[in-house]
C-alpha positions in Angstrom: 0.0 0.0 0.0 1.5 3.6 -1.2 1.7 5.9 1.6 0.5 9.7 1.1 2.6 12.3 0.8 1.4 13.6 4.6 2.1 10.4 6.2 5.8 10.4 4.1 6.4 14.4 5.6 5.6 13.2 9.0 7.9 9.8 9.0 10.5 11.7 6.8 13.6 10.5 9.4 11.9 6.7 8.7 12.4 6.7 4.9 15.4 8.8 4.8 17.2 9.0 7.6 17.7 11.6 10.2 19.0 15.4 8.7 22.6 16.2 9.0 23.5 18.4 11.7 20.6 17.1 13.7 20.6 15.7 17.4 19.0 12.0 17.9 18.9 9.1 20.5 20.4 5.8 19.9 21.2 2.9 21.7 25.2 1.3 22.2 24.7 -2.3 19.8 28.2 -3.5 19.4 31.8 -2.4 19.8 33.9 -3.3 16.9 37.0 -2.1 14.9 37.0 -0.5 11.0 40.1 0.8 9.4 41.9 0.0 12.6 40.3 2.0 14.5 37.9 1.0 17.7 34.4 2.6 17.2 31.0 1.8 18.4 27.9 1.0 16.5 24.8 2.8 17.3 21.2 1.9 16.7 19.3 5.3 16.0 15.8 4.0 14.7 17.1 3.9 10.7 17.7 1.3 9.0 21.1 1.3 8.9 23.4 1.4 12.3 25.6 4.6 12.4 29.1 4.5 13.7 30.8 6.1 16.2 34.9 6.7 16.8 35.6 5.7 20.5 37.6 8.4 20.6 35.1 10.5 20.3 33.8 9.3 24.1 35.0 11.0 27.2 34.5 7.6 28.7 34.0 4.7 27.0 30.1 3.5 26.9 28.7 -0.3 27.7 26.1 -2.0 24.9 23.0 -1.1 25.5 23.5 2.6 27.0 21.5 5.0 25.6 23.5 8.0 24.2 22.6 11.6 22.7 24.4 11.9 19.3 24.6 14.4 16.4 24.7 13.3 12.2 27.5 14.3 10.8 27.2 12.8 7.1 26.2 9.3 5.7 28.4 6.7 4.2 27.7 5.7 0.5 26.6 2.3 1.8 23.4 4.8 3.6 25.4 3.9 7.1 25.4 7.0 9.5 28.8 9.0 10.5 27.7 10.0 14.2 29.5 12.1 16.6 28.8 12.2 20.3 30.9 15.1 21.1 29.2 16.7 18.4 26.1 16.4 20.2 27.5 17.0 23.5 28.8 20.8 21.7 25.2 21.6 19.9 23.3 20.6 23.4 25.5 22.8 25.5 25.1 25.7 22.9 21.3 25.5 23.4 21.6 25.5 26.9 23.6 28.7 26.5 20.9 30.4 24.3 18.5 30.0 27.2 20.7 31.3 29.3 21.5 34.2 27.2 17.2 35.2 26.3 17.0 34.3 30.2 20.1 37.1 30.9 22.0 34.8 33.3 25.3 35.7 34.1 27.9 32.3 33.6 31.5 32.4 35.3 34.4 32.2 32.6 38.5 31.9 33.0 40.6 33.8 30.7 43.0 31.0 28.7 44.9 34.1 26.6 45.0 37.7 26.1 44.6 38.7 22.1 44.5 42.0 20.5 40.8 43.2 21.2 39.7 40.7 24.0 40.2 37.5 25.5 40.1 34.1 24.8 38.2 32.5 27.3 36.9 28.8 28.6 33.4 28.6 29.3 31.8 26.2 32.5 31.3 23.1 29.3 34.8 24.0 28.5 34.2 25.5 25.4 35.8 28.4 24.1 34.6 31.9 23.7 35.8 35.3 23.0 35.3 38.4 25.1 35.8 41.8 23.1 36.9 43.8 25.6 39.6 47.4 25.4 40.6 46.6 29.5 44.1 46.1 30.0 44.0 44.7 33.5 43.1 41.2 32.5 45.0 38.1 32.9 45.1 34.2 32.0 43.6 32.2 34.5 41.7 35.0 35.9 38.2 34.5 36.3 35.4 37.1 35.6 31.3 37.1 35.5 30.3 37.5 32.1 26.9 37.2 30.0 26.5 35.2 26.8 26.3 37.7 24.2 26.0 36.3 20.9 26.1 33.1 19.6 27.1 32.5 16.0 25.8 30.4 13.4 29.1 28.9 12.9 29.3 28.1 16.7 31.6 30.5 17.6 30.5 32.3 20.9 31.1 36.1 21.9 30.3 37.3 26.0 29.9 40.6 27.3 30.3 42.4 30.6 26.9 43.5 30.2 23.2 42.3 29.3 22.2 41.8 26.2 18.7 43.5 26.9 19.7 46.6 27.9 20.0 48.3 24.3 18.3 51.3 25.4 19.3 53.8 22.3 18.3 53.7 18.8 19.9 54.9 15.8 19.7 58.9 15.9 20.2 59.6 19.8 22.5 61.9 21.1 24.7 60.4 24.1 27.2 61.2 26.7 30.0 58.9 26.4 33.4 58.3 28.3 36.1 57.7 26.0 38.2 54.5 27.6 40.8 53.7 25.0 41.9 54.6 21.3 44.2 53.5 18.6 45.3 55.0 15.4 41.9 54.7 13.5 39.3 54.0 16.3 37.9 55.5 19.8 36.4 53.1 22.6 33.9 54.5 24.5 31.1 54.0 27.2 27.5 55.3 26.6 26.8 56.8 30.0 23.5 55.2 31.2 23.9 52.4 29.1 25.6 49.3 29.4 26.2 49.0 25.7 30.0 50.0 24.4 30.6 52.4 21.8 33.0 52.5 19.3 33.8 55.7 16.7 36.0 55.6 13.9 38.3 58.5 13.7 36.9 60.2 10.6 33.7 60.4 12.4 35.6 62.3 15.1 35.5 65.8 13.3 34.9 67.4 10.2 38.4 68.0 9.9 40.8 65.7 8.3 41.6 63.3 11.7 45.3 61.4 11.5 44.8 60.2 15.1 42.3 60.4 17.7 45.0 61.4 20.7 45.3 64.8 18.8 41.7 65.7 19.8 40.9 63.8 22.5 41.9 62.1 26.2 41.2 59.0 28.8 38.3 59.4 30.6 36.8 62.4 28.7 33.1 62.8 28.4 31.9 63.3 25.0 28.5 63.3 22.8 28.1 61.4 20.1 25.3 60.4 17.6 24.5 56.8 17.4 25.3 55.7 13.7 24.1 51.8 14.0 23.9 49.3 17.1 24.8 46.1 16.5 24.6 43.4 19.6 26.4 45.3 22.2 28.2 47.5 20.7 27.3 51.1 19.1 28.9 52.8 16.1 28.9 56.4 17.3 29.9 60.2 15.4 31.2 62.9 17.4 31.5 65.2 14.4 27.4 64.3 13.5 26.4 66.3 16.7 28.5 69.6 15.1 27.8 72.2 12.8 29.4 71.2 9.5 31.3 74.8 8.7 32.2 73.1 5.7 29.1 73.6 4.0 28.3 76.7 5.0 32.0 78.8 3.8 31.9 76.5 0.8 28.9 77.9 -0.4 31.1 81.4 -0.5 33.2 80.0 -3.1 33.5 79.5 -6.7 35.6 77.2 -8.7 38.4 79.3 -10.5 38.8 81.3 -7.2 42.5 82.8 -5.8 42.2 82.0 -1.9 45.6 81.8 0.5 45.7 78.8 2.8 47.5 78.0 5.9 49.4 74.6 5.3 48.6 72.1 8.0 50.4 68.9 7.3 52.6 68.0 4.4 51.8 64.3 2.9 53.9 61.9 0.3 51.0 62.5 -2.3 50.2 66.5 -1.6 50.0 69.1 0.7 46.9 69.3 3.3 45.8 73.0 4.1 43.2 74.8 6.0 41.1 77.6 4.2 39.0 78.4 7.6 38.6 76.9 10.4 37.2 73.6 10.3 37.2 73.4 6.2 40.2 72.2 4.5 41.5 71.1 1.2 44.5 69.3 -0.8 46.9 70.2 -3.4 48.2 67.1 -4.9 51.9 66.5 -6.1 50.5 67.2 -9.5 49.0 70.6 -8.6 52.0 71.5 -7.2 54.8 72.3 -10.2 54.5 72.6 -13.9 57.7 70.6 -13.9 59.0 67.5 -11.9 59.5 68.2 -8.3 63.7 67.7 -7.3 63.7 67.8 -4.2 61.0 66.6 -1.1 58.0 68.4 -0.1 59.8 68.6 3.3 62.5 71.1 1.3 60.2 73.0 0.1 57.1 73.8 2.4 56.8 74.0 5.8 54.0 73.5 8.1 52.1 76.6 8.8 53.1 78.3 5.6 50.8 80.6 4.3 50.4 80.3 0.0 48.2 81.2 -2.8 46.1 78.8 -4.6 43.7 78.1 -7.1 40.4 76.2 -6.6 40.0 73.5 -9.4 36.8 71.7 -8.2 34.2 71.1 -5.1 32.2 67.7 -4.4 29.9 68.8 -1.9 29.2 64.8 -1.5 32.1 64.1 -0.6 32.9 67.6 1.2 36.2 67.3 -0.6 38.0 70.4 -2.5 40.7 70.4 -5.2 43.1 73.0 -5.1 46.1 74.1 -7.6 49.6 75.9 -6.7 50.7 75.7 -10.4 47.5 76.8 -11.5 48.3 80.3 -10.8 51.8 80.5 -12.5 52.5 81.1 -16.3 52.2 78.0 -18.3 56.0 77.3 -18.8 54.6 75.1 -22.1 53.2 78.1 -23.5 56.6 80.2 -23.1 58.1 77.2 -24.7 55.4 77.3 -27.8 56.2 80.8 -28.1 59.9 80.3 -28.6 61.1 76.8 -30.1 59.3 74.8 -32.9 60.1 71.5 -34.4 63.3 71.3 -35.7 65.0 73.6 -33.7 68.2 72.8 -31.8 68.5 73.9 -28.0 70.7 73.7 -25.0 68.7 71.2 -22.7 69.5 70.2 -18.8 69.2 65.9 -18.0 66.7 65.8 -15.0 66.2 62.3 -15.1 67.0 58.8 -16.8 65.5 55.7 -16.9 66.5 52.1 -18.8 65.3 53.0 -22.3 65.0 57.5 -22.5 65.7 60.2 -20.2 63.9 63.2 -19.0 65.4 66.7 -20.6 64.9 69.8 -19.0 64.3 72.2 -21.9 62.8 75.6 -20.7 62.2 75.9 -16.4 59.5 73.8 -15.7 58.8 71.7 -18.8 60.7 68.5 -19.7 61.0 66.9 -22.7 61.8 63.1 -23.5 64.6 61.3 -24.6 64.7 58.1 -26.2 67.6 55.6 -26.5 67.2 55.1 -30.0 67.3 58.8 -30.9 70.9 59.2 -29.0 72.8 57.4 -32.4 72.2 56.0 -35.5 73.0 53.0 -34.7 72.8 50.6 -31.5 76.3 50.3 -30.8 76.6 54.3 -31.1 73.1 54.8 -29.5 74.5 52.3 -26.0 77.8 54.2 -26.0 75.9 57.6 -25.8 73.2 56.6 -23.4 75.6 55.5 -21.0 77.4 58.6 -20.8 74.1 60.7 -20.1 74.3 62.1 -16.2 71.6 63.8 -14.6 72.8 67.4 -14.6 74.5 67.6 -17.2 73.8 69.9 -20.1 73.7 68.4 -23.8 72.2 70.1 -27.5 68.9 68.4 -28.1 66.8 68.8 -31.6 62.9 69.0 -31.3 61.3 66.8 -33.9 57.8 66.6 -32.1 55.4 68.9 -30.2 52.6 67.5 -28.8 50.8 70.5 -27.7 47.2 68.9 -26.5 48.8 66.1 -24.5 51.9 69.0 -23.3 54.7 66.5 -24.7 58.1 67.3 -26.3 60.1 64.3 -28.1 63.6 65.3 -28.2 66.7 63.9 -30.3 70.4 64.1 -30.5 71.3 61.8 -33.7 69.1 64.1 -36.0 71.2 66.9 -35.4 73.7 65.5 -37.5 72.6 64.7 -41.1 71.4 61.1 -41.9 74.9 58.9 -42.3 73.0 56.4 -44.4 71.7 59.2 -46.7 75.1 60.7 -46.5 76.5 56.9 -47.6 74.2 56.1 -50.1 74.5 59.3 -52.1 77.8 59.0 -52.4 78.3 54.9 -52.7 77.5 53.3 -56.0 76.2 50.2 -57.2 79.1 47.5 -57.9 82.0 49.3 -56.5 84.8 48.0 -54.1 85.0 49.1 -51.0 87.0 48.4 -47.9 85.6 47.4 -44.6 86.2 45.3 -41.5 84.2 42.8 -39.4 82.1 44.1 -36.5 80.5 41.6 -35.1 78.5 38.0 -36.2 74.5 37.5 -36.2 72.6 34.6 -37.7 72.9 34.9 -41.2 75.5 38.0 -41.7 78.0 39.6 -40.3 77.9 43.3 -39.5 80.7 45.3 -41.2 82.5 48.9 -40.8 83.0 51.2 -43.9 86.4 52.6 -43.4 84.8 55.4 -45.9 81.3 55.2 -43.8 81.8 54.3 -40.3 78.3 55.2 -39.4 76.3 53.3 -42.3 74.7 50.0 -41.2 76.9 47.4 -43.3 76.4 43.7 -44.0 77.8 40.2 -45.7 75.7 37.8 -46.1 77.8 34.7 -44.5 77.4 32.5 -48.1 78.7 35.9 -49.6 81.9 35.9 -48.0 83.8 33.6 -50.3 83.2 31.7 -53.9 84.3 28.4 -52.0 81.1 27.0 -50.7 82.9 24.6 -48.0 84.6 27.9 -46.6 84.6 28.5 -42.6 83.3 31.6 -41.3 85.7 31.5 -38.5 88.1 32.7 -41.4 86.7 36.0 -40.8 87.0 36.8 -36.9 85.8 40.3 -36.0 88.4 42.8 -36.9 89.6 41.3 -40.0 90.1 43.7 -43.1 88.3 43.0 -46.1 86.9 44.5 -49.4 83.6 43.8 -50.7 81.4 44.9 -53.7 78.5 46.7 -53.2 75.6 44.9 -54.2 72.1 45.6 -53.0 70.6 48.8 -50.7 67.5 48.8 -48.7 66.2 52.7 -47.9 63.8 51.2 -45.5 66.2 49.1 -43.1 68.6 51.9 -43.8 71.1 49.5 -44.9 73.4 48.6 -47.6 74.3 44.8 -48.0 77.8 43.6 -49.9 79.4 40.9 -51.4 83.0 39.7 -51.2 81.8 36.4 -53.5 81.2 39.0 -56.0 84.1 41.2 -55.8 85.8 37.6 -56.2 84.2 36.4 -59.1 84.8 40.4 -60.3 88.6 39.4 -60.3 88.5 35.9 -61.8 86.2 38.0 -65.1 89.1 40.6 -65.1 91.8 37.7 -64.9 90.5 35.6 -67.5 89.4 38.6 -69.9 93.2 39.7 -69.2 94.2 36.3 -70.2 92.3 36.1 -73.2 92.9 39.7 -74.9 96.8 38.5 -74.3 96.1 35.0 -75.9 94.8 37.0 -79.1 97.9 39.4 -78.8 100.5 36.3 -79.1 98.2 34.5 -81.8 98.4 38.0 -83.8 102.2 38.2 -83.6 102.6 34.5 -84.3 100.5 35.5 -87.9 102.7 37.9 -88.9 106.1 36.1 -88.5 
């Protein structure tokens, strides 16, 4: 006979078992042994027997005890994985939530002291933590606590006070004592509450706040605005119960205004800097110099310093405003557009270097770049220069690009000299000799020097350096002299390629065309006589 679907809900654990996680009563069956290990087998209503580690007994159990135990998984075979500890753990926690709706205090011992509380053993000998900013605890010392929370994970948080006696609500003013702070947060205590408050230190004032001990002290009474209460603690504002004076003087000003601000504190990324009291502002590195900064912040400003400066933009969101130093100076690009153009040649000051181009200091406050490959027209020549480059020194630089919407100036030294190549080709021709020596090897050529064109990119191809095709290239180590003809030039590689094969089969024509016009010379003679 089928059963209906109500009778299968309500005999669920029959059919399929008990749920994982749950807490059921079985009965001791049988002690036995399974991957060398001694365990017990439990009889739990299902139809399979679950199993139990005996390790997992404070003491050992007889067959036939009845024992509280907790599912932990099944076994592919459909046995039951059981845990008595388990059970022992979840029981205890329920005990503990009763104990926590029924606000009854439970006596702990301290085991260790950790950054923001202490780990603690509860009366099941369970483990707990206790947030807590006192500094007068110690292990083994035993307090009177209050569950507070207990997690779904099972971890367990107590308290020095109730958990029932939340008597704020978001938005209430309160009178607090502040008990402890560190770099970024304020501990208090709500006067009249029980519940701990806590307030980050950019809720402190509407002033930019580096650490709370600048503003405030142990033991000082406070108000504060309750931002959020969570359990037993509060998430308080100081600066939510003050007028924000921000608002109000920023509603005096207009982007594009000159104002002079007090500076305040200088910063790796900028300098920080009171307009009026309570409002302040930031010029960024970037706003500070047209060019690149030399030398430190430090060097330069000093706290309390009074300067000009520009305002750039205002989020009232974020009650954040941009200011500018460089703003209000001439444009040193401009007075750069004014005098060079491309092409020109100008004294320039090295201000920086880096692997591949280096920064050139063209005009007082604008740089221009660089790059390695416009120091020579060649590697070899463009390595030897680069290296030489020192930061200070003063070399002639040609400008060959303006880029006046993105403020950049490409710079070169090779193109102050004419083009070698051109130079080279203009005056080499096609199936001439010329004399040369080996540079260096690659993988099919070796590079060669023009005594007549040192600067021209030369090359033999390795099966045109000799008519004799079982020839060793080692016959022509780097250094060697040589003469080669001319036999091919390539505009776009800006190279010219030679040939000594050629030259060679050049001599053997001239020899045997020699040969032959003094065969005909003899024959003629011979004729005669």
């Amino acid at each position: 006979m089928s059963l209906k679907f109500e009778d299968l809900i309500k005999n669920r654990e029959k059919v399929f078992g008990p749920k994982v996680g749950s807490i059921v009563k079985g009965v001791i069956t049988e002690k036995t042994s399974r991957k060398k290990q001694d365990c017990f087998l439990v009889d739990v209503g299902f139809k399979s027997e679950g199993v139990i580690l005996a390790s997992d007994f404070d003491t050992l159990p007889k067959c036939g005890d009845e024992v509280d135990v907790q599912v932990v998984s099944y076994n592919p075979d459909g046995s039951l994985v059981l845990s008595y500890s388990g059970a022992k753990r979840e029981m205890y926690l329920q005990k503990l939530r009763e104990e926590m709706e029924n606000e009854k205090s439970i006596e702990i011992e301290i085991s260790a002291v950790v950054p923001g509380g202490c780990k603690v053993i509860l009366p099941g000998g369970i483990l707990a933590f206790l947030p807590t900013d006192k500094t007068d605890l110690e292990v083994g010392q035993k307090l009177e606590v209050y569950i507070s929370r207990i997690f779904s994970s099972g971890n367990i948080h107590v308290s020095f006070q109730k958990t029932s006696k939340l008597v704020i609500k978001v938005g209430d003013i309160v009178d607090c004592i502040v008990k402890n702070f560190n770099d970024f947060f304020v501990f208090v205590e709500i006067i009249g509450s029980d519940l701990e408050g806590i307030i980050h230190c950019h809720d402190i004032s509407w002033k930019r706040v580096s650490c709370p001990s600048g503003l405030l002290t142990i033991d000082q009474v406070v108000k504060a605005k309750v931002l959020s209460v969570d359990c037993n603690r509060a998430v308080l504002g100081i600066k939510q119960t003050l007028k924000n004076n921000w608002v109000e003087y920023i509603k005096k000003l207009n982007v594009n205004d000159n104002v002079k601000v007090k500076i305040i504190e200088i910063r790796s990324y900028g300098l920080l800097v009171e307009i009026s009291p309570n409002v302040e502002g930031l010029v960024h590195t970037s706003e500070i110099s047209w060019g690149t900064l030399n030398d430190s912040l430090e060097n330069v400003f000093s706290i309390g310093q009074m300067i000009d400066v520009l305002i750039q933009n205002i989020d009232m969101s974020k009650n954040r405003i941009s200011l500018s130093i460089k703003a209000l100076l001439p444009n040193p690009f401009e007075i750069f557009l004014s005098k060079y153009k491309e092409g020109d040649i100008i004294e320039g000051k090295i201000v920086g270097k880096s692997v591949t181009y280096a920064f050139v200091e063209v005009v007082p406050g604008v740089d221009g770049i660089l790059y390695f490959e416009e120091l020579g027209w060649n590697v070899e020549e463009s390595r030897t220069k680069f290296s030489a480059l020192v930061v200070g020194a003063k070399i002639p630089v040609k400008v060959i690009r303006v880029r006046a919407e993105e403020g950049r100036i490409m710079l070169s030294i090779k193109q102050i000299e004419e083009d070698p190549f051109n130079v080279a080709v203009n005056e080499m021709k096609l199936g001439n000799h010329y004399a040369c020596s080996v540079s260096h090897y690659l993988d099919d050529f070796i590079a060669v020097r023009l005594n007549d064109f040192p600067k021209c990119n030369a090359f033999i191809k390795k099966n045109d350096l000799s008519r004799d095709k079982y020839f060793s290239p080692s016959l022509f180590p780097a250094g060697r002299s040589l003469s080669a003809k001319l036999i091919r030039v390539n505009r776009e590689k800006r190279s010219v390629y030679l040939s000594v094969k050629a030259l060679e089969n050049d001599e053997v024509r001239k020899s045997m065309e020699e040969y032959t016009t003094v065969g005909r010379s003899n024959m003629s003679d011979f004729i005669k006589e």
